[in-house]
ZAMARGU-4260 file (C-alpha; in steps of 0.2 Angstrom, whole numbers, plus 5000, padded with zeros to 4 digits):
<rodrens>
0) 5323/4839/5271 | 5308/4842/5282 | 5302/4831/5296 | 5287/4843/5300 | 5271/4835/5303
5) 5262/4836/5287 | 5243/4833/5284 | 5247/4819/5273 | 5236/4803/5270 | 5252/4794/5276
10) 5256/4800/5292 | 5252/4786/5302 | 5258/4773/5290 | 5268/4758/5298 | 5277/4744/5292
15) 5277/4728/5301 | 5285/4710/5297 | 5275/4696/5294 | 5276/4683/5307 | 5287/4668/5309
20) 5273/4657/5300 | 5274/4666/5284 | 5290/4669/5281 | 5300/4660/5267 | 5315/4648/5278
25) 5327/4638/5271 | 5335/4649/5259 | 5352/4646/5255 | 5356/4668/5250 | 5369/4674/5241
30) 5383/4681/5247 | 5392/4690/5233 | 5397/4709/5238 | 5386/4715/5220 | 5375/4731/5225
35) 5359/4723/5219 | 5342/4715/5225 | 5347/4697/5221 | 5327/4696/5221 | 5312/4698/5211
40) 5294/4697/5214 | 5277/4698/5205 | 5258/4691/5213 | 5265/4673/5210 | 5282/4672/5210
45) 5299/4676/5221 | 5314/4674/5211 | 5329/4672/5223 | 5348/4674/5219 | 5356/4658/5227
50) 5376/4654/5235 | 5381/4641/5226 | 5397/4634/5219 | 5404/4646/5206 | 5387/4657/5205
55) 5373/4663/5195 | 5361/4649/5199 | 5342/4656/5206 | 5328/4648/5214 | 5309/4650/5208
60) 5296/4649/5222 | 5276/4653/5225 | 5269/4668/5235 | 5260/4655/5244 | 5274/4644/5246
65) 5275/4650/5264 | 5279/4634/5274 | 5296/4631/5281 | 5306/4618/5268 | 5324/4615/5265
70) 5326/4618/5247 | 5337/4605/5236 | 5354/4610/5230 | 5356/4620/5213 | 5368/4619/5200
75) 5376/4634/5189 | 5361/4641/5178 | 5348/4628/5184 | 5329/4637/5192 | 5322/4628/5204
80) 5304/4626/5208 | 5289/4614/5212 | 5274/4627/5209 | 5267/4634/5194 | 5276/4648/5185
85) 5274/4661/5169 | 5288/4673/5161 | 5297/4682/5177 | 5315/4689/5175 | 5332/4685/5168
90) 5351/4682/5171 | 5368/4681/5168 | 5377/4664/5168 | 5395/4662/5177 | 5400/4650/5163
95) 5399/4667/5150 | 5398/4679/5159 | 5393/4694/5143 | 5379/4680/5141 | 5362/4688/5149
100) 5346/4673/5148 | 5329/4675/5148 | 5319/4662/5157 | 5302/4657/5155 | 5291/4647/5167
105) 5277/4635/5158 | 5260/4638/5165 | 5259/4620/5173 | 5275/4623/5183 | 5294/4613/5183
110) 5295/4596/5188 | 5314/4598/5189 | 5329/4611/5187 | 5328/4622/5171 | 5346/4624/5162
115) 5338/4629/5144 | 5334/4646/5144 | 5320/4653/5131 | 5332/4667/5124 | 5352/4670/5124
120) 5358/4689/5120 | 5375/4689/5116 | 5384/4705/5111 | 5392/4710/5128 | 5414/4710/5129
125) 5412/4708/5147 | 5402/4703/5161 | 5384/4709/5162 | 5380/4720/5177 | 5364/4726/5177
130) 5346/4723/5167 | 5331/4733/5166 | 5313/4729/5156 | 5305/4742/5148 | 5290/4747/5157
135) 5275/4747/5144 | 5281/4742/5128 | 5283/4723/5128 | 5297/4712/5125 | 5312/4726/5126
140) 5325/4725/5137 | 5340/4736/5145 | 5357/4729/5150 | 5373/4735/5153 | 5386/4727/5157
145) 5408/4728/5161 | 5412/4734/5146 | 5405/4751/5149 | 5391/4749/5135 | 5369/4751/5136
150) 5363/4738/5124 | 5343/4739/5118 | 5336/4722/5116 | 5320/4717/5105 | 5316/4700/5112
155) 5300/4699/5099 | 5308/4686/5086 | 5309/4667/5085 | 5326/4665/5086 | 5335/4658/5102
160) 5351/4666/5102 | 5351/4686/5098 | 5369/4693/5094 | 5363/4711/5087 | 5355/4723/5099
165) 5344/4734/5091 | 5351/4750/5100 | 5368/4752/5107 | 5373/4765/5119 | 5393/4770/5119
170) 5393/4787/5129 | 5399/4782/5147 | 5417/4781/5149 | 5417/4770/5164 | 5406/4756/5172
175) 5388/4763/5173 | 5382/4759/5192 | 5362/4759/5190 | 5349/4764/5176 | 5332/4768/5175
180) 5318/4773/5162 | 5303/4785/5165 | 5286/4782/5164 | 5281/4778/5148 | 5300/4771/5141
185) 5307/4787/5133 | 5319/4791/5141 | 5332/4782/5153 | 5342/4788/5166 | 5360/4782/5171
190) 5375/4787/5185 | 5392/4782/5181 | 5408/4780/5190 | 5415/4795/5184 | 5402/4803/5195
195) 5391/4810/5181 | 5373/4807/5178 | 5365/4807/5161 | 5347/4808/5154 | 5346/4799/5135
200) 5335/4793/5122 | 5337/4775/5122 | 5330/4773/5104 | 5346/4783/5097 | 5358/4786/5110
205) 5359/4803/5113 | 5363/4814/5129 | 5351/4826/5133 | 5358/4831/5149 | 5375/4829/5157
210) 5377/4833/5177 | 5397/4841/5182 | 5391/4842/5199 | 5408/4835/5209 | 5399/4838/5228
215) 5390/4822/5224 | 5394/4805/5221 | 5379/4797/5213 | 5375/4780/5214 | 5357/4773/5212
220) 5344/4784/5203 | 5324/4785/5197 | 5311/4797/5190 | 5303/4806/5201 | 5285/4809/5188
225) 5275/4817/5200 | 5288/4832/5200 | 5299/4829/5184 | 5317/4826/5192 | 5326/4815/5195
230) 5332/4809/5214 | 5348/4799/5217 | 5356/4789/5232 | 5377/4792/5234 | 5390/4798/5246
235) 5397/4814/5249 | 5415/4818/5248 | 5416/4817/5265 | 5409/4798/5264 | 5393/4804/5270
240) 5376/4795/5263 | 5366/4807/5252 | 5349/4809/5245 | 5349/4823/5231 | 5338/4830/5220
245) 5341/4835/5203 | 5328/4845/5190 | 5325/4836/5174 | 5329/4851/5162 | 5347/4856/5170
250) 5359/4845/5180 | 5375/4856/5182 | 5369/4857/5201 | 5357/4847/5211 | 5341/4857/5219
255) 5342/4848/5233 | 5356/4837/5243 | 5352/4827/5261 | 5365/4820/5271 | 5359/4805/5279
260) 5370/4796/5291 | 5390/4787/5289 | 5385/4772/5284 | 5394/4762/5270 | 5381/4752/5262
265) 5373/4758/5246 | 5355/4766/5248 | 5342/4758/5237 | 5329/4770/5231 | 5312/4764/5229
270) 5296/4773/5221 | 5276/4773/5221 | 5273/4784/5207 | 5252/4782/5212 | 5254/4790/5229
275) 5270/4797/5227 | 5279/4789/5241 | 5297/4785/5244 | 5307/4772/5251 | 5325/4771/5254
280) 5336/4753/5261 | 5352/4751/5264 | 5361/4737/5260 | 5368/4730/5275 | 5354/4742/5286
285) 5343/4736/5296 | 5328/4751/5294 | 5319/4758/5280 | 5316/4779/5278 | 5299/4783/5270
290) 5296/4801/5262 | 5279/4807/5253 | 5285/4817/5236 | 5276/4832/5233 | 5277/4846/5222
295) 5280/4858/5234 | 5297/4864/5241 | 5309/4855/5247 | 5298/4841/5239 | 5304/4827/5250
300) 5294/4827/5267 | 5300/4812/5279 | 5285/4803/5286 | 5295/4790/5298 | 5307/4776/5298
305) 5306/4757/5301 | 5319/4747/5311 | 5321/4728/5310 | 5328/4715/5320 | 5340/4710/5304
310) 5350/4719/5291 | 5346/4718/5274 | 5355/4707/5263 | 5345/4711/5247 | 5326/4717/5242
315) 5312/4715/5232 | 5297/4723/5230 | 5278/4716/5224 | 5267/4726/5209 | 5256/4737/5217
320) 5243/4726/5209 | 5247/4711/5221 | 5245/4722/5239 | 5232/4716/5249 | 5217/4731/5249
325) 5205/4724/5260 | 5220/4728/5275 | 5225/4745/5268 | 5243/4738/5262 | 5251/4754/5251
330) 5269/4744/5250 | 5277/4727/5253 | 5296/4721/5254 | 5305/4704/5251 | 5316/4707/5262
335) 5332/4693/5261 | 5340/4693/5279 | 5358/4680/5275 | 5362/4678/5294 | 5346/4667/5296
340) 5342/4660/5276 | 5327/4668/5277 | 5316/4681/5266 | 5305/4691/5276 | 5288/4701/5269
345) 5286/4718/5276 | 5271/4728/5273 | 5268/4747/5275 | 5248/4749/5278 | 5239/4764/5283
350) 5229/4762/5298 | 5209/4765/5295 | 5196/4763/5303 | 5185/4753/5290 | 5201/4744/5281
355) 5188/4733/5273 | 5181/4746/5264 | 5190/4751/5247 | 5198/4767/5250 | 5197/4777/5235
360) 5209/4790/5242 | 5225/4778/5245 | 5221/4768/5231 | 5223/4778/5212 | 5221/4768/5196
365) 5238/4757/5195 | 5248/4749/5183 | 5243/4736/5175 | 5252/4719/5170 | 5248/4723/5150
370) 5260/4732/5138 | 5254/4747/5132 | 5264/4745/5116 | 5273/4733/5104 | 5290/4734/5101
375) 5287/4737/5086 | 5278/4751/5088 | 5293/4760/5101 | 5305/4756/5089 | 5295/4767/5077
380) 5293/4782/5090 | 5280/4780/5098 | 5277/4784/5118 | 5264/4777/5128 | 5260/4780/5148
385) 5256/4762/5157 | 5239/4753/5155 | 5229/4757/5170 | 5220/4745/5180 | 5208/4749/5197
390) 5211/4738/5215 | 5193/4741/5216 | 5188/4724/5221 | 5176/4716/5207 | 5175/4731/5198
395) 5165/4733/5182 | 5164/4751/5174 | 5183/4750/5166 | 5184/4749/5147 | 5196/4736/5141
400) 5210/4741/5130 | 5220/4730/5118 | 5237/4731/5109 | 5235/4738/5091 | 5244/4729/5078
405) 5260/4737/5074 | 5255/4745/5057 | 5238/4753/5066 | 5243/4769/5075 | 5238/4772/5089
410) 5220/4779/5094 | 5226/4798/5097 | 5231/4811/5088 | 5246/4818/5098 | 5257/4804/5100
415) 5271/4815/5111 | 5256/4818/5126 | 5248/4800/5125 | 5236/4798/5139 | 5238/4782/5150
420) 5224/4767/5146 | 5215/4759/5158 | 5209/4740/5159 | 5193/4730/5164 | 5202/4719/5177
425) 5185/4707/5183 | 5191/4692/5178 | 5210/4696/5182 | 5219/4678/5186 | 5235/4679/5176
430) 5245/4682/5190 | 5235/4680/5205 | 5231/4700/5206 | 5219/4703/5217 | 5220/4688/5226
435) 5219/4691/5245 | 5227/4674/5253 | 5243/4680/5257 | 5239/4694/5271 | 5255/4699/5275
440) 5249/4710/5293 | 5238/4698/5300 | 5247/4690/5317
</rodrens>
């Protein structure tokens, strides 16, 4: 992997932890061994997976709730917040443990614990390990779960309870360690304990590529768009931690494999597709590597790493649509440190010169926090590429889009290249995108 010094807009990038005063205390984190982020994080919201008796139970918290506060003991299944709230994540209950739950927070916030979730899906034999949303069509849902099965969820119906999936994937063998879809939804990626990784259609089910690759044991993966492969995060079969990348088309070798260091944790891959940057955490580390992606060999340039005072217990990341412009910020962690209780933001920002000037360069048109489809219309083949929004500040000269009725086609004639749509974001207060309180690099 090359650690030349490229002339990359990103060169200088640094990350740095927000201060004492806005950092989230009193959090009581989970300690279960599970490789995932135990958080979640949109412009308003933190979703944090708690230690409690028997497990499963998570806490619902403001951005802005920055102050220092003990929080109040939670029970199996209960959310817990005093602030305002709108639809943000899902999970699995202890008491059924095939059960996944979808949660919705009411505009005007909870008074008091929530135990009743908005939708049950029950078709799982055994314990649900991993979920996914789809990432422009609206209400569709990926989870996976013990009993080696995908399952594709249509949550667009009135009932509460949902026992039929509307796709079930049975080709894995063995418990299926991470998954992922692509840009626009149509295809997903998995890595399996049988070491293989797999690229299907989630509509039917079918493989469309199969790795046999035995010098690499993959664990977490993602699309790389920018360069259409895929990259994953494994070990070696020395026990060494490995990057490798793999080309879209043919996965009997990877193009590329990195050793990184001897460390057991597993490496959590995280992507920008708009500036095509990198990240790679640890669990358990206690820094964070940062590459730029280009479509140049060997495609993965390391820019620099950042060290911290803590490991990481788990992570999550805010939309792009929820970084601060006006200070250059490109990326921001939630990062949950267990030796203190604490969740600690962590910004990576590009030093400029006139940071309150909107830099068009750093700042591409982003994805928006609107489905670009029904499900409806996915279920029926068609693809669409995100709804695009600009960070412009106040800007005006974006065309609104709107979702077209599922029996309306969409406005383009070649639905296997649709382009992506862009949104008039001026007055966008949703989710507090665009809202600059929360400066995450001031001291």
């Amino acid at each position: 992997m090359s650690q030349r010094d490229t002339c990359t807009r990103f060169r200088h990038m640094i990350g740095k932890a927000a201060v004492k005063g806005r950092c989230y205390h009193g959090l009581s984190v989970t300690r279960s061994v599970q490789n995932n982020h135990f958080c979640a994080v949109n412009p308003r919201f933190i979703a944090i997976v708690t230690e409690c008796m028997g497990g499963g139970a998570f806490i619902v918290i403001s951005v802005h709730q920055v102050r220092p506060r003990p929080l109040s003991d939670t029970t199996n299944g209960s959310l817990l917040t005093d602030d305002v709230g709108t639809l943000l994540t899902t999970a699995a209950s202890p008491p059924v443990l095939r059960t996944v739950k979808v949660w919705e927070i009411p505009q005007n916030g909870l008074k008091d614990h929530m135990t009743q979730p908005c939708k049950d899906l029950l078709a799982h034999g055994r314990r649900v390990a991993l979920i996914e949303w789809h990432p422009t069509a609206r209400d569709l849902l990926l989870s996976s779960a013990y009993d080696y099965k995908v399952f594709v969820w249509c949550l667009d119906t009135d009932v509460s309870v949902i026992q039929t999936p509307v796709c079930v994937i049975n080709t894995h063998q063995q418990l299926v360690l991470s998954l992922t879809f692509n840009r626009d939804g149509s295809l997903i990626a998995t890595t399996c304990k049988d070491k293989k990784i797999r690229v299907i259609e989630p509509r039917t089910g079918r493989v469309l590529q199969e790795s046999s690759s035995t010098s690499h044991s993959a664990c977490k993966i993602l699309f790389l768009w920018n360069v259409n492969m895929l990259l994953t995060t494994g070990k070696s079969i020395w026990n060494h931690r490995q990057i490798a990348l793999w080309n879209l088309e043919d996965l009997s070798e990877p193009v590329l494999v990195e050793d990184l260091d001897g460390g057991s944790g597993v490496i959590f891959p995280f992507y920008d597709p708009d500036t095509h940057l990198l990240y790679l955490a640890g669990k358990g580390d206690c820094n964070i590597r940062y590459y730029e992606v280009t479509d140049v060999k060997p495609h993965i340039n390391f820019l620099a790493e950042y060290h911290c005072q803590f490991p990481h217990r788990g992570m999550g990341i805010m939309p792009k649509r929820g970084l601060n412009v006006s200070v250059c910020e490109m990326f921001r962690f939630y990062r949950l440190v267990a030796v203190r209780d604490l969740l600690e933001p962590l910004s990576f920002c590009v030093p400029r010169k006139q940071s309150e000037v909107f830099h068009e360069d750093i700042y591409p048109l982003t994805a928006a926090n609107q489905p670009a489809l029904t499900a409806h219309q996915w279920l029926m083949g068609q693809n669409q590429g995100p709804v695009l929004m600009s960070l412009r500040p106040g800007v005006k000269d974006l065309q609104p889009c709107h979702i077209t009725p599922p029996d309306e086609p969409l406005p383009c004639q070649d639905t296997r290249h649709l382009h992506d749509i862009i949104v008039d974001t001026r007055e966008w207060t949703e989710d507090d995108t665009q809202s600059h309180d929360w400066i995450s690099s001031q001291t």
